[in-house]
KOLGUNU-540133 format. One line per 10 residues: number of its first residue (from 1); their letters; for each residue x, y, z of N, C-alpha, C. Coordinates in nm, 2 decimals. Example, Ala and Ser with C-alpha at 12.3 -4.5 7.8 and 13.67 -1.06 7.14 Angstrom:
KOLGUNU-540133
1) as) 1.32,-0.57,0.78,1.23,-0.45,0.78,1.32,-0.33,0.78 ~ 1.28,-0.22,0.71,1.37,-0.11,0.71,1.29,0.00,0.79 .
END
This chain:
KOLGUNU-540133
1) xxxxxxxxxx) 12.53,12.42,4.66,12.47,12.29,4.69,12.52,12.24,4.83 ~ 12.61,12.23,4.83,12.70,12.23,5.00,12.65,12.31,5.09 ~ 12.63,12.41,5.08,12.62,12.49,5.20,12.44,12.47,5.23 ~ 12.37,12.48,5.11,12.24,12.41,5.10,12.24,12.27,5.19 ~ 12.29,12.14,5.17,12.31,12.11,5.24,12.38,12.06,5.41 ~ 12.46,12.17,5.41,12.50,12.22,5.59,12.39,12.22,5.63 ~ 12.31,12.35,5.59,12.20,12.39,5.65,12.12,12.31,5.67 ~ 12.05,12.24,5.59,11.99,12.12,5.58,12.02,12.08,5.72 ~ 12.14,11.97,5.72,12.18,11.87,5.85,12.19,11.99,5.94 ~ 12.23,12.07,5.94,12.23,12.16,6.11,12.11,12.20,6.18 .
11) xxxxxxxxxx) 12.01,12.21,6.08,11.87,12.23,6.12,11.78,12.11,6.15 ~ 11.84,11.99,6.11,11.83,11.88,6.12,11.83,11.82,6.27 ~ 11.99,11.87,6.24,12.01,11.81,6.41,11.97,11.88,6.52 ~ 11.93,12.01,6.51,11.90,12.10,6.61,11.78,12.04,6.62 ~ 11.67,12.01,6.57,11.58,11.97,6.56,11.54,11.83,6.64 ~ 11.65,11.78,6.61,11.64,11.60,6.68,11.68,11.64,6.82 ~ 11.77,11.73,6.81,11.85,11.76,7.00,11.70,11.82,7.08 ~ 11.62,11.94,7.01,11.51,11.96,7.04,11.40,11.83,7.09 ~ 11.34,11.78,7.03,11.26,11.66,7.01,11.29,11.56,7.14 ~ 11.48,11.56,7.12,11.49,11.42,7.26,11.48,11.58,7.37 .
21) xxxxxxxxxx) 11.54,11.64,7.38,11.48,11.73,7.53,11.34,11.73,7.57 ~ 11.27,11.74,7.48,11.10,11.77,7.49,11.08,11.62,7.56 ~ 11.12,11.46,7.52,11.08,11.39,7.52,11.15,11.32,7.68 ~ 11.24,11.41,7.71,11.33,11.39,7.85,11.20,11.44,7.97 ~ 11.17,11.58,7.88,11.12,11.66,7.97,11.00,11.62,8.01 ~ 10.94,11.50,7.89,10.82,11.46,7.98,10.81,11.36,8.03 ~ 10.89,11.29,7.98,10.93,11.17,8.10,10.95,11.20,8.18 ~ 11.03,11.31,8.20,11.07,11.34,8.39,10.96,11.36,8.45 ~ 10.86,11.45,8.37,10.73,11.46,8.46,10.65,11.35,8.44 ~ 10.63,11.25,8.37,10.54,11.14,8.42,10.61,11.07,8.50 .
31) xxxxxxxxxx) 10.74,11.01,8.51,10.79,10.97,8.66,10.82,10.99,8.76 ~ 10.76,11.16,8.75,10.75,11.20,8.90,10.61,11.19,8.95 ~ 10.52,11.16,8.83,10.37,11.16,8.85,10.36,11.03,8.91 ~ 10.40,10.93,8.81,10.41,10.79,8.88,10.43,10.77,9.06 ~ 10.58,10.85,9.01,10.65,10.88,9.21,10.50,10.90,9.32 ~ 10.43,11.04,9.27,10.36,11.07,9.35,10.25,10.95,9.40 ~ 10.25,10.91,9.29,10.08,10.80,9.28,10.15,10.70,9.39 ~ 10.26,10.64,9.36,10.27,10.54,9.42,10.35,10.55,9.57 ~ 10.34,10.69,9.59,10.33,10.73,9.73,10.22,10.75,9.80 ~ 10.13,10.79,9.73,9.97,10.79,9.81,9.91,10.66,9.79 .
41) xxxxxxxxxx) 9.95,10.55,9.72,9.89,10.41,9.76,9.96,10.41,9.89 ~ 10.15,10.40,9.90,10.17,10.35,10.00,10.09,10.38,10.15 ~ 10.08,10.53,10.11,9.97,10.54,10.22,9.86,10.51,10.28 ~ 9.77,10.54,10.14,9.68,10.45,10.17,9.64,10.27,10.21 ~ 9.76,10.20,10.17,9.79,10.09,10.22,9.83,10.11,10.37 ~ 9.92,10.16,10.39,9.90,10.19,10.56,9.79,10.23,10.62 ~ 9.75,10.31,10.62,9.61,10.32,10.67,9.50,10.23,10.67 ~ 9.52,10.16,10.58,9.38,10.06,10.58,9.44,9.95,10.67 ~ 9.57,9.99,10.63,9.61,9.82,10.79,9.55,9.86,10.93 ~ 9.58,9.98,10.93,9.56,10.06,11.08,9.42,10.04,11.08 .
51) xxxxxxxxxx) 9.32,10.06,10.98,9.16,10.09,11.01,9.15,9.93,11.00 ~ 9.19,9.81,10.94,9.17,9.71,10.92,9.18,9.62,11.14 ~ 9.26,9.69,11.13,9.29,9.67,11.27,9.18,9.69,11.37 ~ 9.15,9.84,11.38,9.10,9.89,11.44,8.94,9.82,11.38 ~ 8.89,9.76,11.30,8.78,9.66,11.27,8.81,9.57,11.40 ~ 8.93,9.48,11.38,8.96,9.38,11.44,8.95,9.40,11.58 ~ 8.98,9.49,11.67,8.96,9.56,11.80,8.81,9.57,11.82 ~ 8.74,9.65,11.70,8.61,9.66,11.76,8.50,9.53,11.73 ~ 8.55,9.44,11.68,8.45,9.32,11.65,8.52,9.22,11.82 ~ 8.64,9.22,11.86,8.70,9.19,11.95,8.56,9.27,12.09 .
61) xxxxxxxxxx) 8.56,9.38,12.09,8.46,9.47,12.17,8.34,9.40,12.18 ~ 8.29,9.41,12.05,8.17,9.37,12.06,8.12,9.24,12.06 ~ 8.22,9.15,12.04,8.22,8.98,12.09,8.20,9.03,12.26 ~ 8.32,9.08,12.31,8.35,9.07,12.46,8.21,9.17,12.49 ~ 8.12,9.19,12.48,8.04,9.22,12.55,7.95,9.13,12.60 ~ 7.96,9.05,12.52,7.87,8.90,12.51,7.91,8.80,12.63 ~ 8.07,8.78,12.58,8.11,8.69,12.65,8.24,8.72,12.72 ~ 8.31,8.64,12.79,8.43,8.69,12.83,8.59,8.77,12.74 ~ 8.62,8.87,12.81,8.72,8.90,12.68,8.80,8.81,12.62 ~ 8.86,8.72,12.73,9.01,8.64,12.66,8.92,8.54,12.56 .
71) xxxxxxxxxx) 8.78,8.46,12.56,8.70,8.43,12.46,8.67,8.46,12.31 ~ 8.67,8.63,12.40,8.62,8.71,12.29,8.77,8.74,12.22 ~ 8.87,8.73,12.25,9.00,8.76,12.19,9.03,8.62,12.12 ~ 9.00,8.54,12.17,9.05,8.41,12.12,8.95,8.37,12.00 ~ 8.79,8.40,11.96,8.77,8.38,11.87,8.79,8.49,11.74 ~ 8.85,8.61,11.80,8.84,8.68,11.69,9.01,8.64,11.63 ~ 9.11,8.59,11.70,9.20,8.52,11.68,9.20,8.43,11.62 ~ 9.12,8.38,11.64,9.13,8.22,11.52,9.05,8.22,11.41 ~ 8.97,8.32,11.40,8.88,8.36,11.26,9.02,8.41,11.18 ~ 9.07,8.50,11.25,9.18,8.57,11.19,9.30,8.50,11.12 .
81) xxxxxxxxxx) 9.25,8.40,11.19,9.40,8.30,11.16,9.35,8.22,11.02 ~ 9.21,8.16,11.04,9.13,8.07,10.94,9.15,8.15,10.79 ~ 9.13,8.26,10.78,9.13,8.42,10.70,9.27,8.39,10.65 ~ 9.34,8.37,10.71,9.48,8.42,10.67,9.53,8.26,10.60 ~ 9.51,8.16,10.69,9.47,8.00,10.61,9.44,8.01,10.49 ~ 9.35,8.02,10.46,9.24,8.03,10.34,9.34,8.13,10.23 ~ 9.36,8.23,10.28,9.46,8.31,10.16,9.57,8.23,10.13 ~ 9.63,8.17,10.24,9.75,8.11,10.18,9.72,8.01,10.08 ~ 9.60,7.90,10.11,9.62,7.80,10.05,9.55,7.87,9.90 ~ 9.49,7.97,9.88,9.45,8.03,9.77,9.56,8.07,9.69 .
91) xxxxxxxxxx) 9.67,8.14,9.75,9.77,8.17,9.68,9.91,8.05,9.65 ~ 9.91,7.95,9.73,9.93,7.83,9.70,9.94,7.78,9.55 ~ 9.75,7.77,9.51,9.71,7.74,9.40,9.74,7.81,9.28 ~ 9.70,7.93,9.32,9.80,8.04,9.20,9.93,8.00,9.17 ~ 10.04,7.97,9.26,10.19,7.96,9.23,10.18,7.84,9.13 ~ 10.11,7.72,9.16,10.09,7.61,9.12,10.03,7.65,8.93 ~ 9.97,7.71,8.93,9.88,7.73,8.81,9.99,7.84,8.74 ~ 10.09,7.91,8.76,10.17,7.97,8.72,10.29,7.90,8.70 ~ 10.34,7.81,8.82,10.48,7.73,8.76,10.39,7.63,8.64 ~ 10.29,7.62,8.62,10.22,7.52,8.49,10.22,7.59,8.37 .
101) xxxxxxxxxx) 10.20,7.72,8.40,10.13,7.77,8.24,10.31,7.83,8.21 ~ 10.40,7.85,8.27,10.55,7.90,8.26,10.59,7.78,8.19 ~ 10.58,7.65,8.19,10.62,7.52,8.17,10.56,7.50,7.98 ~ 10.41,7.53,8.01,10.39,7.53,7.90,10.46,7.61,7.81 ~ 10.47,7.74,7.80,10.51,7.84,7.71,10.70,7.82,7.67 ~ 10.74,7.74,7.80,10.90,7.69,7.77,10.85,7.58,7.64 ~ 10.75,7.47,7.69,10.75,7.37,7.56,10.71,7.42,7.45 ~ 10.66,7.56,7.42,10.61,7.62,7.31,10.70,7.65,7.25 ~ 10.81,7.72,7.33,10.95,7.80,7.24,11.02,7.67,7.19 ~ 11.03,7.59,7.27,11.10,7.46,7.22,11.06,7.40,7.06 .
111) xxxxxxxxxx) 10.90,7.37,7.10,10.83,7.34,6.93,10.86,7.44,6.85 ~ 10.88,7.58,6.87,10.89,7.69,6.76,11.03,7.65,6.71 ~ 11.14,7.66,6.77,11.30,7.64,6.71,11.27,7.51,6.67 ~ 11.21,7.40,6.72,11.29,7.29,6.62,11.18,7.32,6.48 ~ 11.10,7.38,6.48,11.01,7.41,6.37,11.07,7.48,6.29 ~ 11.15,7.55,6.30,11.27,7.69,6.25,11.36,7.54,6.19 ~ 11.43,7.46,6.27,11.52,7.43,6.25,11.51,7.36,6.13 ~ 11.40,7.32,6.14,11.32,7.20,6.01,11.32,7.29,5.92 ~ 11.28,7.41,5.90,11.25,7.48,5.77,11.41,7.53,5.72 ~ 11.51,7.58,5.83,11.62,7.58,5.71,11.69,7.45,5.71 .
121) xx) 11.68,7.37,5.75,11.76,7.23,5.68,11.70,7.19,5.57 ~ 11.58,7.24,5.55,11.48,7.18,5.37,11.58,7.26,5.30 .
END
């Protein structure tokens, strides 16, 4: 019955040692899959600054054909700026609507414990 049992736990454990390797082994590959992905956003985020730019140059062009360049620079500048206004005060609002609902969920855990607290003092 002993030795029945060795066998048992030794095949046991070979088995578990098995299991976590397999489970290393694929982790390592989905964090290098991750790695990859989130190296081709970065790229892709770079580039679209550069093409985002290169919009900005050619709507800059094709104002100044119209009218004078420093004109034409100066309103594609202040649109750009208005643009960038507008995001801030948008994300403004968001911080605002986030330090609120963070506030709430603190008063929530609060009513939970003293609710706890009430039930074992009965």
């Amino acid at each position: 019955m002993g030795e029945l049992f060795t066998r048992i736990t030794t095949k046991l454990t070979s088995l578990l040692r098995g299991e976590i390797e397999l489970i290393k082994t694929q982790l390592k590959e989905k964090v290098s899959r991750f790695a990859m992905a989130i190296a081709l956003f970065a790229v892709a985020g770079v580039l679209a600054l550069y093409g985002l730019g290169w919009l900005f140059f050619a709507a800059y062009a094709g104002i100044a054909v119209a009218l004078p360049a420093w004109l034409a620079a100066l309103i594609v500048g202040g649109g750009l700026l208005l643009i960038v206004g507008l995001l801030a005060l948008l994300g403004k609002g968001q911080i605002s609507k986030a330090n609120a609902a963070r506030i709430k969920a603190g008063e929530n855990v609060k009513l939970d414990l003293e609710a706890v607290k009430e039930g074992v003092s009965r």
